[in-house]
C-alpha positions in Angstrom: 97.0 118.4 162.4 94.2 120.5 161.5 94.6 123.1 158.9 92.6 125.7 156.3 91.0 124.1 153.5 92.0 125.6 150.2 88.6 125.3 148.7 86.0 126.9 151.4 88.9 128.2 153.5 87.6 127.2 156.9 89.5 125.3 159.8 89.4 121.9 160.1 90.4 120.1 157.1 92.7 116.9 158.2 94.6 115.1 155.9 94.7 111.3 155.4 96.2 109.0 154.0 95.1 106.6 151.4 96.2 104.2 148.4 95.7 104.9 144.9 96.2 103.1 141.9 97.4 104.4 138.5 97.8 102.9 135.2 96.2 99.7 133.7 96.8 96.0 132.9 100.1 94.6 133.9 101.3 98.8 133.7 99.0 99.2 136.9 100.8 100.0 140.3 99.6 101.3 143.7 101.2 104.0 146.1 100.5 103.8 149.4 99.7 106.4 152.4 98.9 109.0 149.8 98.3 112.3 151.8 94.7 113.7 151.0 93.4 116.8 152.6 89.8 116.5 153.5 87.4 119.1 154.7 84.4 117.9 156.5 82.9 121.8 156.2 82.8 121.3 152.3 83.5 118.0 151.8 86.4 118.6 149.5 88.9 116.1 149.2 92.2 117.3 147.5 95.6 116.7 146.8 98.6 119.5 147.1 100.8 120.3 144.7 104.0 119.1 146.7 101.8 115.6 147.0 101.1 115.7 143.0 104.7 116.4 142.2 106.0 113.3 144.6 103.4 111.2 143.0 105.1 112.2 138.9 108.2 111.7 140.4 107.5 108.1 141.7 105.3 107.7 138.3 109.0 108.3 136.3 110.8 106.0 138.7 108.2 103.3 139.1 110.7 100.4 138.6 113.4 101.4 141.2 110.5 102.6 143.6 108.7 100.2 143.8 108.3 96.5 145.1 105.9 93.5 143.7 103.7 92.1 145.4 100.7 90.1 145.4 97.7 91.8 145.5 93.9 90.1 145.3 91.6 92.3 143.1 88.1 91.8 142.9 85.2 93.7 140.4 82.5 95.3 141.5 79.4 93.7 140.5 76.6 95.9 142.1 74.6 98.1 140.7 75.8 102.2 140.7 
C-alpha cells in the first residue's frame, strides 16, 4: 500500500513493520510487527496516532497481552 507521507507529503511512503522494545531490566518487553510509515522521498520514519494509542493500550495491559519467552540479547561493542 503506498500512501502520502505526513511529513513532506509526497507519494510513496510504505509502511513496515518492525519490533520495538520498551521499558528496562526485568520491566522490559517487546511488541512485535509494529507498523511504521517510511518515506524514502524524506526519509522520515513515523508512527500514527492510531499505532501510538494501540501501543499505551498494550503498555497498560502488558501482563494479559503478552507471552514470555526467551529472548538472546547481546551489547553492542563497536564503536558509534
Amino acid at each position: 500500500m503506498t500512501i502520502v507521507c505526513d511529513v513532506c507529503g509526497k507519494k510513496g511512503a510504505r509502511i513496515r513493520r518492525v519490533t520495538r522494545s520498551f521499558g528496562k531490566g526485568k520491566a522490559a518487553f517487546l511488541i512485535e510487527a509494529v507498523p511504521v510509515v517510511s518515506c524514502p522521498s524524506c526519509g522520515e520514519s513515523y508512527l500514527t496516532a492510531n499505532t501510538l494509542r494501540e501501543i499505551e493500550r498494550i503498555r497498560l495491559h502488558r501482563r494479559q497481552l503478552t507471552k514470555d519467552r526467551v529472548v538472546p540479547v547481546a551489547t553492542f561493542g563497536g564503536a558509534a
